[in-house]
MOPAC internal coordinates of N, CA, C and O (Angstrom, degrees):
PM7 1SCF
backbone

  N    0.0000 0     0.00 0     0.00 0    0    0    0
  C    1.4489 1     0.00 0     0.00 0    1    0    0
  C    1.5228 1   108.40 1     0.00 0    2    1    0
  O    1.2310 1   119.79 1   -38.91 1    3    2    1
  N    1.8090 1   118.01 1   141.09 1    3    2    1
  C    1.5181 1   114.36 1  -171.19 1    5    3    2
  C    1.3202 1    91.25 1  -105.19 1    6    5    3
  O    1.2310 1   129.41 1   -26.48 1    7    6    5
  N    1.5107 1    99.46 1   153.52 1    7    6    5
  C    1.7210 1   128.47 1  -179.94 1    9    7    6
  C    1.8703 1   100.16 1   -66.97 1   10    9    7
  O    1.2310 1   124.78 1   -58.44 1   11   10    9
  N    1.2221 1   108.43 1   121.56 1   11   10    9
  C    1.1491 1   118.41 1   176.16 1   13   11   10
  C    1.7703 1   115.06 1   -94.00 1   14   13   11
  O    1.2310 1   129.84 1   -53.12 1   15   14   13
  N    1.6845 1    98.63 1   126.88 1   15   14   13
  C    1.9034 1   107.05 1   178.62 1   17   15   14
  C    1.6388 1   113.19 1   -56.68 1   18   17   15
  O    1.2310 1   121.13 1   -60.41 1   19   18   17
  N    0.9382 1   115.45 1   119.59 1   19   18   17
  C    1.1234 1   118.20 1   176.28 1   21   19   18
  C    1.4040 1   129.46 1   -65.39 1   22   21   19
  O    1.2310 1   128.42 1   171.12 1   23   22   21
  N    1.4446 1   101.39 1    -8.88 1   23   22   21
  C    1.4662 1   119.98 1   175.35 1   25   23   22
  C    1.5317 1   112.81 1   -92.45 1   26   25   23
  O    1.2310 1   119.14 1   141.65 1   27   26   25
  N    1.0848 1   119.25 1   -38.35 1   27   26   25
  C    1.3331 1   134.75 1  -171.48 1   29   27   26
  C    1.0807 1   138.02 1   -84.07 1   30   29   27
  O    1.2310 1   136.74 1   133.48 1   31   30   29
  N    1.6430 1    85.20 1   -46.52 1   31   30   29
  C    1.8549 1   121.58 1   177.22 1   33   31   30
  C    1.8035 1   100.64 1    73.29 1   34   33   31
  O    1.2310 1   112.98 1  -156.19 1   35   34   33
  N    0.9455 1   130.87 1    23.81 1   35   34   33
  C    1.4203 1   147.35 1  -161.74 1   37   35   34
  C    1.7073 1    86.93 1  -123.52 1   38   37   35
  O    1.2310 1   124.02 1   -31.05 1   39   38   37
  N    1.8487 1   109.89 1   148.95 1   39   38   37
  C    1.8519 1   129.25 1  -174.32 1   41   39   38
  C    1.4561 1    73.16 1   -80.13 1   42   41   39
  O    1.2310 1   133.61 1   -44.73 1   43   42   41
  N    1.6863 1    91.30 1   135.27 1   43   42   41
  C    1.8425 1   106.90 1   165.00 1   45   43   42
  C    1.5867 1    98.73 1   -44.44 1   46   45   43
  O    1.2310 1   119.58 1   104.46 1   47   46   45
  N    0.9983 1   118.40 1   -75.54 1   47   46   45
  C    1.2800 1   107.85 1  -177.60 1   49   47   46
  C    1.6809 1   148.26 1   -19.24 1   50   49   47
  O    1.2310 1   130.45 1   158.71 1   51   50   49
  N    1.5346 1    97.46 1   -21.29 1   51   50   49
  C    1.4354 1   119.68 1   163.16 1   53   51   50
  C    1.1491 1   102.92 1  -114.66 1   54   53   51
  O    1.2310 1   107.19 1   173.57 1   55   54   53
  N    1.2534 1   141.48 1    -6.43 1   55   54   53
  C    1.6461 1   139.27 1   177.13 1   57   55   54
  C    1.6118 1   103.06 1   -50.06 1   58   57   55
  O    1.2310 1   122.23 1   -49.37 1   59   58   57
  N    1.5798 1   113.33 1   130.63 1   59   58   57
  C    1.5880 1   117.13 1   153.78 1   61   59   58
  C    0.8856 1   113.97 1  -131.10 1   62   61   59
  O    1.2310 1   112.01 1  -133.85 1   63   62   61
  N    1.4114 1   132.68 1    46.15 1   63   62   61
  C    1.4707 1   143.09 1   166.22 1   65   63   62
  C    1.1968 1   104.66 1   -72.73 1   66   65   63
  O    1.2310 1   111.40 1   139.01 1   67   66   65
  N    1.5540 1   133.79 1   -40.99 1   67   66   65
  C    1.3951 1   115.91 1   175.85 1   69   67   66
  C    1.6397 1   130.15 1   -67.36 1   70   69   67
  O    1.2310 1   131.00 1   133.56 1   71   70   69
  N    1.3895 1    96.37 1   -46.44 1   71   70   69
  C    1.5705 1   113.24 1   149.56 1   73   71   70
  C    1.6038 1   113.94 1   -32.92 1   74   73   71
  O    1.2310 1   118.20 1   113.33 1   75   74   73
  N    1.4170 1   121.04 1   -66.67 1   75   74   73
  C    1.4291 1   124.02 1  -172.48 1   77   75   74
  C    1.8589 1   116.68 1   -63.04 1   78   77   75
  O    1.2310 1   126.59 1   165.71 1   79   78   77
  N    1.4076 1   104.92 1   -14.29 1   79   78   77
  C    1.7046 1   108.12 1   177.01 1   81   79   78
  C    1.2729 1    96.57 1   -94.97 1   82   81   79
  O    1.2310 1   113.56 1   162.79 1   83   82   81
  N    1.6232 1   129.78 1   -17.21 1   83   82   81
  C    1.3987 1   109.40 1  -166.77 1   85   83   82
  C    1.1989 1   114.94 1  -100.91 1   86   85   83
  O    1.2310 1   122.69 1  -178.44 1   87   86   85
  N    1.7641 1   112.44 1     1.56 1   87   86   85
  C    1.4831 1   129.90 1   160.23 1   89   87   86
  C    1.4135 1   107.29 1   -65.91 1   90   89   87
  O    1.2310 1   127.85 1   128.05 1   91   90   89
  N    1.3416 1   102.50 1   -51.95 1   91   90   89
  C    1.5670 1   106.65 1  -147.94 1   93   91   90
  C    1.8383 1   118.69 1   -98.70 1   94   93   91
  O    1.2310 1   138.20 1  -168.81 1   95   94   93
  N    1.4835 1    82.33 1    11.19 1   95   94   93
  C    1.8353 1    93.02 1  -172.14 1   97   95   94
  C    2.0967 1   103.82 1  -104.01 1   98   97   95
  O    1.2310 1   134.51 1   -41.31 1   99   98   97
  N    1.7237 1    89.55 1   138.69 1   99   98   97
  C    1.2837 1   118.44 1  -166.01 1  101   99   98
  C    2.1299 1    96.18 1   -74.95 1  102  101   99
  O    1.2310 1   115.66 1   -72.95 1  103  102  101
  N    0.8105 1   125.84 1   107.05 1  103  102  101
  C    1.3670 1   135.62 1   174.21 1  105  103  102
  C    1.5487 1   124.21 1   -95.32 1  106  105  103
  O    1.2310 1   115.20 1   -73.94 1  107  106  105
  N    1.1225 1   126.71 1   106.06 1  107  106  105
  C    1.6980 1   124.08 1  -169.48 1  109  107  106
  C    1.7770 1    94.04 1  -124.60 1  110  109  107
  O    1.2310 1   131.55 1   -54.05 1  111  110  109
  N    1.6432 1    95.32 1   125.95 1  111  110  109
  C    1.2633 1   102.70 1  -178.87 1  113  111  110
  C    1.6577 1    97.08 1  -127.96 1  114  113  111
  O    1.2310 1   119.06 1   -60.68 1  115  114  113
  N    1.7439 1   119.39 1   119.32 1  115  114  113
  C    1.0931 1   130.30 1   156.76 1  117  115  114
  C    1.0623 1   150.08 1  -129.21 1  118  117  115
  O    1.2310 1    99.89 1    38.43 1  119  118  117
  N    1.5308 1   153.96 1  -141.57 1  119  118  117
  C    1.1515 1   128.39 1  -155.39 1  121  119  118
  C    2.0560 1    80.78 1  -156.16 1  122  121  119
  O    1.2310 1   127.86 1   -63.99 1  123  122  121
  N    1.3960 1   102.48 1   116.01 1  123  122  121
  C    1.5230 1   113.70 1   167.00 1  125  123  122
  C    1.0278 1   122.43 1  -130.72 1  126  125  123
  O    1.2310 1   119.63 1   -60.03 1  127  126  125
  N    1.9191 1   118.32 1   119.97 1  127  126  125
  C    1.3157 1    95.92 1   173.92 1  129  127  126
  C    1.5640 1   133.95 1  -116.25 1  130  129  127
  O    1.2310 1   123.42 1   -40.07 1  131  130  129
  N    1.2491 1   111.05 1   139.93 1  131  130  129
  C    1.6160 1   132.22 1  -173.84 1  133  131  130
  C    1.4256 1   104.94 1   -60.16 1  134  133  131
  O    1.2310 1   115.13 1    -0.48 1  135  134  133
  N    1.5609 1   126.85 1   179.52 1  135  134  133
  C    0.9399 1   159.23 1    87.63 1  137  135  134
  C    1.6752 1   113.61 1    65.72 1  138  137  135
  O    1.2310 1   116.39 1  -118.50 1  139  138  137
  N    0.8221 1   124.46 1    61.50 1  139  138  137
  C    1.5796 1   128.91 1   175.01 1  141  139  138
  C    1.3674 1   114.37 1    88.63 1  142  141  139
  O    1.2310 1   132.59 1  -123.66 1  143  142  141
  N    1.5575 1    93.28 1    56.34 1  143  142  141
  C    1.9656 1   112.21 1  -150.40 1  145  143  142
  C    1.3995 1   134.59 1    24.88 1  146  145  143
  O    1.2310 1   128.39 1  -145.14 1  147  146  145
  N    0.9290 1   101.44 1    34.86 1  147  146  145
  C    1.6679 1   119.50 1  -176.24 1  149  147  146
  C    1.8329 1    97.84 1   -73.68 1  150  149  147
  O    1.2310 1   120.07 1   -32.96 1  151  150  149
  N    1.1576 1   117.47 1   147.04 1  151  150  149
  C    1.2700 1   132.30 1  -162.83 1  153  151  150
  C    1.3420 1   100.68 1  -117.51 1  154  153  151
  O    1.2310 1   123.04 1   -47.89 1  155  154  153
  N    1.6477 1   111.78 1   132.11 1  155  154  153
  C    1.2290 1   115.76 1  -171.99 1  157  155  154
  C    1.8502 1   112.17 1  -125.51 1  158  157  155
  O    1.2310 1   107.93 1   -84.12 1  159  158  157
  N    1.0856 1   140.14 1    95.88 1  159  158  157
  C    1.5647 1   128.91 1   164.95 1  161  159  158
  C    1.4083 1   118.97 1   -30.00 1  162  161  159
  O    1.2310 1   109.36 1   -88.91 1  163  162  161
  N    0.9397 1   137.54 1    91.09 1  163  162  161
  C    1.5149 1   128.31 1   164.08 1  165  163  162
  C    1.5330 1   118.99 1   -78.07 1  166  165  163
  O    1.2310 1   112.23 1   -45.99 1  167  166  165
  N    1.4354 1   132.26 1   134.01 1  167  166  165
  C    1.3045 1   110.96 1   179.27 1  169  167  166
  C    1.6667 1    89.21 1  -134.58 1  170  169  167
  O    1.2310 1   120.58 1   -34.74 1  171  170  169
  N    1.3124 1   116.50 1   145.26 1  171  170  169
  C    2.0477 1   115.44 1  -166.57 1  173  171  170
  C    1.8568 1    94.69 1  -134.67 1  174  173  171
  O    1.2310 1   126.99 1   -52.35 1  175  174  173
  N    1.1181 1   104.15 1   127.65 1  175  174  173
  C    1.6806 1    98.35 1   168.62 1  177  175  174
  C    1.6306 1    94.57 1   137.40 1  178  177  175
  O    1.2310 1   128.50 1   160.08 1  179  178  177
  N    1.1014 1   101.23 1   -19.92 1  179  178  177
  C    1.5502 1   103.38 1  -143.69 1  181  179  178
  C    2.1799 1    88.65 1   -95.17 1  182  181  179
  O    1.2310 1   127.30 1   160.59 1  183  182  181
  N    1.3122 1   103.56 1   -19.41 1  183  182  181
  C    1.5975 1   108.27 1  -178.56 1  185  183  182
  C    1.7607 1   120.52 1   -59.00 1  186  185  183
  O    1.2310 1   127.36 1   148.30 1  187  186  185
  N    1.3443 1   103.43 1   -31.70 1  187  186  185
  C    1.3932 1    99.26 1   175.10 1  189  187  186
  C    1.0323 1   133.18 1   -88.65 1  190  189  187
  O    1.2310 1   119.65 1  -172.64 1  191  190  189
  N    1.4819 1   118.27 1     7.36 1  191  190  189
  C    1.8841 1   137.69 1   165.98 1  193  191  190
  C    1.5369 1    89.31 1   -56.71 1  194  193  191
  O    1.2310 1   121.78 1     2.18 1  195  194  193
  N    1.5483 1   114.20 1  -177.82 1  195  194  193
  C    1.4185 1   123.51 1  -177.89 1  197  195  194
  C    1.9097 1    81.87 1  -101.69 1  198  197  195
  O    1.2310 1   120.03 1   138.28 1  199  198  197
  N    1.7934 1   117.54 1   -41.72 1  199  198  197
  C    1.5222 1    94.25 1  -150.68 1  201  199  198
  C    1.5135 1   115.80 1  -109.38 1  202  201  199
  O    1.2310 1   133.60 1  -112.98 1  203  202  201
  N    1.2505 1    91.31 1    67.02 1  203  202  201
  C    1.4118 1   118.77 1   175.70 1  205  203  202
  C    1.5332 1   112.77 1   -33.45 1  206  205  203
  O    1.2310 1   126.31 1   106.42 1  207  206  205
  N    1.5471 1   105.47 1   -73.58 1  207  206  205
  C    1.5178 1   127.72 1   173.40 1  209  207  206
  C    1.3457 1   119.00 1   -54.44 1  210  209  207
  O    1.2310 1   118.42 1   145.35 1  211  210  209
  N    1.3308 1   120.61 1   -34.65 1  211  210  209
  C    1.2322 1   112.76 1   167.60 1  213  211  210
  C    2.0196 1   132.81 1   -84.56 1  214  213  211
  O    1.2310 1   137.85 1   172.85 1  215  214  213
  N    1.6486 1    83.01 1    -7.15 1  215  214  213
  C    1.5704 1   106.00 1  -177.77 1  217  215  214
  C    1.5623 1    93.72 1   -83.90 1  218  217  215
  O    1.2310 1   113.61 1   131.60 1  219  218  217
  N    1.3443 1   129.70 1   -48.40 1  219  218  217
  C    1.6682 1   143.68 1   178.93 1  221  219  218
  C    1.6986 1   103.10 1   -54.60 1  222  221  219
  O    1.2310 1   125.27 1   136.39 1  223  222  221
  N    1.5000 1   107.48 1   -43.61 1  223  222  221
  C    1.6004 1    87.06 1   173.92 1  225  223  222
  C    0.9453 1   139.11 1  -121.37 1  226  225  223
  O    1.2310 1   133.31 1  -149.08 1  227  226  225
  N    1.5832 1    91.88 1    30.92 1  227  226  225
  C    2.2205 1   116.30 1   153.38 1  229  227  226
  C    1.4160 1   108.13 1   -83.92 1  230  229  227
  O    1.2310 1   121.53 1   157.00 1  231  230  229
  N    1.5470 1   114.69 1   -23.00 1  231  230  229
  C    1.5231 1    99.72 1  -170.42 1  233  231  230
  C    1.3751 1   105.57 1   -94.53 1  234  233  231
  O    1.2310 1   121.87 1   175.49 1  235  234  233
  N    1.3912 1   114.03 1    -4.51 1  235  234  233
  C    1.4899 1   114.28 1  -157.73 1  237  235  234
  C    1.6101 1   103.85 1   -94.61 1  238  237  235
  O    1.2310 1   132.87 1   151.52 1  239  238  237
  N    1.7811 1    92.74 1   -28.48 1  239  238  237
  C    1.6589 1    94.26 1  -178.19 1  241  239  238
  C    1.1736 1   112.34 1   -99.38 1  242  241  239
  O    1.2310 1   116.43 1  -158.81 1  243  242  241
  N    1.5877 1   124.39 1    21.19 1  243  242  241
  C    1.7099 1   104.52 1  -174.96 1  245  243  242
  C    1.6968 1    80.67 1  -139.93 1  246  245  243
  O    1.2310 1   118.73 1  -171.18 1  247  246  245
  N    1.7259 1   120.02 1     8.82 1  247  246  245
  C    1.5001 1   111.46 1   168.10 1  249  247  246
  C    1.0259 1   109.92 1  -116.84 1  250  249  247
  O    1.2310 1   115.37 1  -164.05 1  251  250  249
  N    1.6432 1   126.38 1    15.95 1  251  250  249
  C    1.4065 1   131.38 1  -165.74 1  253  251  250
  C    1.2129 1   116.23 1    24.39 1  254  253  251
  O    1.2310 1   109.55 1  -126.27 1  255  254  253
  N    1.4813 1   137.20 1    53.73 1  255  254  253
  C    1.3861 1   120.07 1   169.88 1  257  255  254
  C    1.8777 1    88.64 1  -131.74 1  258  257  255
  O    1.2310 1   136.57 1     8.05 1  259  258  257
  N    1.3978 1    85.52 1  -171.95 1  259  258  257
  C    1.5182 1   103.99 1  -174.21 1  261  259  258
  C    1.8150 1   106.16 1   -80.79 1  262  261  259
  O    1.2310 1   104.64 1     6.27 1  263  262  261
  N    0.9695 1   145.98 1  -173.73 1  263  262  261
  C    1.4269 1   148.25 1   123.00 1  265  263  262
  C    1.9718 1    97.94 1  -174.36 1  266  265  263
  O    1.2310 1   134.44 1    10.15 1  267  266  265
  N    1.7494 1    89.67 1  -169.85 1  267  266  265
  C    1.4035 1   114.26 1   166.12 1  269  267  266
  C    1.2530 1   109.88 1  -167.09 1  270  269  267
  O    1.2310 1   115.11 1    -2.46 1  271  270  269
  N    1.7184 1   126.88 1   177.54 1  271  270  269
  C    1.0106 1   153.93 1  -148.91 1  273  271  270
  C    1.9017 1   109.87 1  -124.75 1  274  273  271
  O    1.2310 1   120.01 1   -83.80 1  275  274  273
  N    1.2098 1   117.58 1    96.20 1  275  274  273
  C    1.0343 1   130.80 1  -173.73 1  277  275  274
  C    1.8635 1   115.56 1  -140.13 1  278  277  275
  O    1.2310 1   137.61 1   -58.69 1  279  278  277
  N    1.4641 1    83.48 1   121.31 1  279  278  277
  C    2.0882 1    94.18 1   173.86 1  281  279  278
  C    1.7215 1   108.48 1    64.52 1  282  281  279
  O    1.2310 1   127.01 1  -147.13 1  283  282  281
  N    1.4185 1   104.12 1    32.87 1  283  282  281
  C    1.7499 1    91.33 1  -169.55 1  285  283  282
  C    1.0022 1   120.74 1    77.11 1  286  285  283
  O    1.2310 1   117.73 1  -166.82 1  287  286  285
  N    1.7428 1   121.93 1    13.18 1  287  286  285
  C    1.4073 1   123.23 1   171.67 1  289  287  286
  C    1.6648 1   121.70 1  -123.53 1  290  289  287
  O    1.2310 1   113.91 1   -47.17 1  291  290  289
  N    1.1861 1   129.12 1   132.83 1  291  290  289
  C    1.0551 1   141.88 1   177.98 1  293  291  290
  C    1.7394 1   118.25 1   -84.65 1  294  293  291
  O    1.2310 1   124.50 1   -88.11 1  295  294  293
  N    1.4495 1   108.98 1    91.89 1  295  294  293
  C    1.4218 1   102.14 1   177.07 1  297  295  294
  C    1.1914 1   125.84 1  -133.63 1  298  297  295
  O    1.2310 1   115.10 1   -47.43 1  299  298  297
  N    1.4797 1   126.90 1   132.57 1  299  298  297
  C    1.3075 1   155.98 1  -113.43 1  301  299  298
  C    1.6654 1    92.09 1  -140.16 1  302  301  299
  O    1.2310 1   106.72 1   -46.77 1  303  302  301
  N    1.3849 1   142.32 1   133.23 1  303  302  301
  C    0.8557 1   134.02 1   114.38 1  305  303  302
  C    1.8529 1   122.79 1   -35.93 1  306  305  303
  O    1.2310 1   133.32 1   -26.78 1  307  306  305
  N    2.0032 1    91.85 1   153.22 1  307  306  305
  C    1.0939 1   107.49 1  -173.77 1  309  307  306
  C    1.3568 1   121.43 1    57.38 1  310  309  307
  O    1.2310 1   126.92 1    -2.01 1  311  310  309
  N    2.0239 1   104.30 1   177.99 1  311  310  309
  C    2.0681 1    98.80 1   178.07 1  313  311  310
  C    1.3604 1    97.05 1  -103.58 1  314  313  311
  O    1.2310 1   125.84 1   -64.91 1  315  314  313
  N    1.2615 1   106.38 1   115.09 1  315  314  313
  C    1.4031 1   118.46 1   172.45 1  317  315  314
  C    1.8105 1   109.82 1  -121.02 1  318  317  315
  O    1.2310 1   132.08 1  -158.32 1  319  318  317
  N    1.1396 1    94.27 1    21.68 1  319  318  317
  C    1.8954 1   102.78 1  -171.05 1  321  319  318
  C    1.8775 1   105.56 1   -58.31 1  322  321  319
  O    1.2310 1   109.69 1   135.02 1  323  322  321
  N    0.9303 1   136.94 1   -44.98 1  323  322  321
  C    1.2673 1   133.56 1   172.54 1  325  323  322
  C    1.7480 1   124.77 1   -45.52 1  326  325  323
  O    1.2310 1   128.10 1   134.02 1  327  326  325
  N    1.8281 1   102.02 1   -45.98 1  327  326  325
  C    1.2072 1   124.15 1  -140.07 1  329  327  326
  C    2.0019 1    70.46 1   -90.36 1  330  329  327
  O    1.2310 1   128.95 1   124.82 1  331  330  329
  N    1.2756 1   100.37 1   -55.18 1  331  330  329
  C    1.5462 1    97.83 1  -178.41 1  333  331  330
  C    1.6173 1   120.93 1   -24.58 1  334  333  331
  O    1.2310 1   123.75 1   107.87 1  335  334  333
  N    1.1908 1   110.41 1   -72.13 1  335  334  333
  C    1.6084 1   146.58 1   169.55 1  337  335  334
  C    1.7795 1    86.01 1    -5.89 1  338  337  335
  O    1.2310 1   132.12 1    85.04 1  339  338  337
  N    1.6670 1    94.20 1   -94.96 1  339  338  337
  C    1.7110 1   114.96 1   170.55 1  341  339  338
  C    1.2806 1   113.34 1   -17.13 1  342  341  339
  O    1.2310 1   116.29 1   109.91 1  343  342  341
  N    0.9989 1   124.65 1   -70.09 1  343  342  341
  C    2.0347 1   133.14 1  -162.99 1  345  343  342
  C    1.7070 1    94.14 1   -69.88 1  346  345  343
  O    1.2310 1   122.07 1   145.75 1  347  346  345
  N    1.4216 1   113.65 1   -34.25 1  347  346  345
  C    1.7783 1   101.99 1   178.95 1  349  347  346
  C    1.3905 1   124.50 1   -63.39 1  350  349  347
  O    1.2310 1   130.87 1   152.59 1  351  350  349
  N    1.3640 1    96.63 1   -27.41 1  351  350  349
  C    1.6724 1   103.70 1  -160.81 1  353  351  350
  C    1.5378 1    85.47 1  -100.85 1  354  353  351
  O    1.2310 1   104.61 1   163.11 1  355  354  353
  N    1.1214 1   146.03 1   -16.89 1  355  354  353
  C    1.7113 1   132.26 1   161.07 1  357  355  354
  C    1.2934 1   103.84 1   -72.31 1  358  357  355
  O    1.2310 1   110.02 1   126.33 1  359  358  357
  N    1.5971 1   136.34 1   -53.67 1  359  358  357
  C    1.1774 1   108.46 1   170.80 1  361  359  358
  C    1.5741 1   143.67 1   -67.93 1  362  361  359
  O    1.2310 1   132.42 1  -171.51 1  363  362  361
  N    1.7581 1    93.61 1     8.49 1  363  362  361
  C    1.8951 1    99.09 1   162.67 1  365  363  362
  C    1.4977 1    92.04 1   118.97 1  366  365  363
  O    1.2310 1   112.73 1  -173.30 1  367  366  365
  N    0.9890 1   131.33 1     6.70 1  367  366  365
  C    1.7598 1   122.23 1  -170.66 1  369  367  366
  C    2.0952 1    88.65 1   -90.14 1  370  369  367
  O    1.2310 1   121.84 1   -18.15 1  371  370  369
  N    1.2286 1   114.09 1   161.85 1  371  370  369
  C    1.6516 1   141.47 1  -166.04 1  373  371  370
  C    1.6060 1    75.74 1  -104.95 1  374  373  371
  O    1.2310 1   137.00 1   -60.64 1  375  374  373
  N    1.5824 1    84.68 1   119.36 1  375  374  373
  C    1.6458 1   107.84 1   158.75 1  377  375  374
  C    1.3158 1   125.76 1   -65.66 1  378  377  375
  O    1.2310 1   124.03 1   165.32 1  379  378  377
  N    1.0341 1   109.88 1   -14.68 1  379  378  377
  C    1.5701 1   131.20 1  -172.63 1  381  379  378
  C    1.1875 1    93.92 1   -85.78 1  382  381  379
  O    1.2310 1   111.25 1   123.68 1  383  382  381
  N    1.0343 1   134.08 1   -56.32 1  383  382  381
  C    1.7842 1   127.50 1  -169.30 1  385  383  382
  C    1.1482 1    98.77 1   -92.86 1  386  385  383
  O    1.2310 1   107.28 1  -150.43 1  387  386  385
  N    1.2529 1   141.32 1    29.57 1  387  386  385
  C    1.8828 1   115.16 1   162.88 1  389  387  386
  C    2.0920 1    83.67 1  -113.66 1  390  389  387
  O    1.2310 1   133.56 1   -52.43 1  391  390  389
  N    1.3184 1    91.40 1   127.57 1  391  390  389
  C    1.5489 1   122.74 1   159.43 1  393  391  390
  C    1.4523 1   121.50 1   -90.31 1  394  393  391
  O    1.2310 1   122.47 1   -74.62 1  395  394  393
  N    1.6454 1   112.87 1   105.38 1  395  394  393
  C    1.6338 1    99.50 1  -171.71 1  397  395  394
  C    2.2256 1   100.46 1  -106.38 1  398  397  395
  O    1.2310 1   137.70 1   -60.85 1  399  398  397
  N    1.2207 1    83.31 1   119.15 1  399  398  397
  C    1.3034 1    77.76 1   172.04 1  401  399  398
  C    1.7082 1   132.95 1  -115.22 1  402  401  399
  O    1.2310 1   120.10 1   180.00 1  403  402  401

């Protein structure tokens, strides 16, 4: 027997609720800087997906820098705001909704 979405009521297996938030979610990717001018990526929108952690360590390993995932926020050492953009829209996020500022 398949695990049924609780959102959907549809077998995970036919579930596209995750698909349907990653259309429809507002993405702002910018550039803040911390602490002894150290430069920080912030990316916000991206916290209310379920795969947060696994979204944090696609960007971390194909941007070689450090970061983590805190309060619904995605933060990245260094300005990597462009390179971000790119790696979102391969992992399925709407180009249309990522805001790089």
């Amino acid at each position: 027997m398949s695990v049924i979405c609780k959102r959907c009521g549809l077998p995970q297996d036919l579930c596209a609720c995750g698909e349907l938030e990653k259309e429809e979610s507002k993405i702002v990717v910018r550039l803040e800087k911390r602490r002894f001018n150290k430069d920080i990526t912030m990316i916000e929108g991206i916290g209310d997906l379920g795969d947060i952690d696994k979204i944090v360590k696609h960007l971390k390993s194909r941007l070689a820098c450090g970061g983590t995932a805190k309060d619904g926020y995605v933060m990245l050492q260094g300005d990597h705001r462009e390179q971000v953009k790119k790696y979102l829209i391969e992992l399925g996020f709407n180009e249309s909704s990522i805001e790089v500022r």
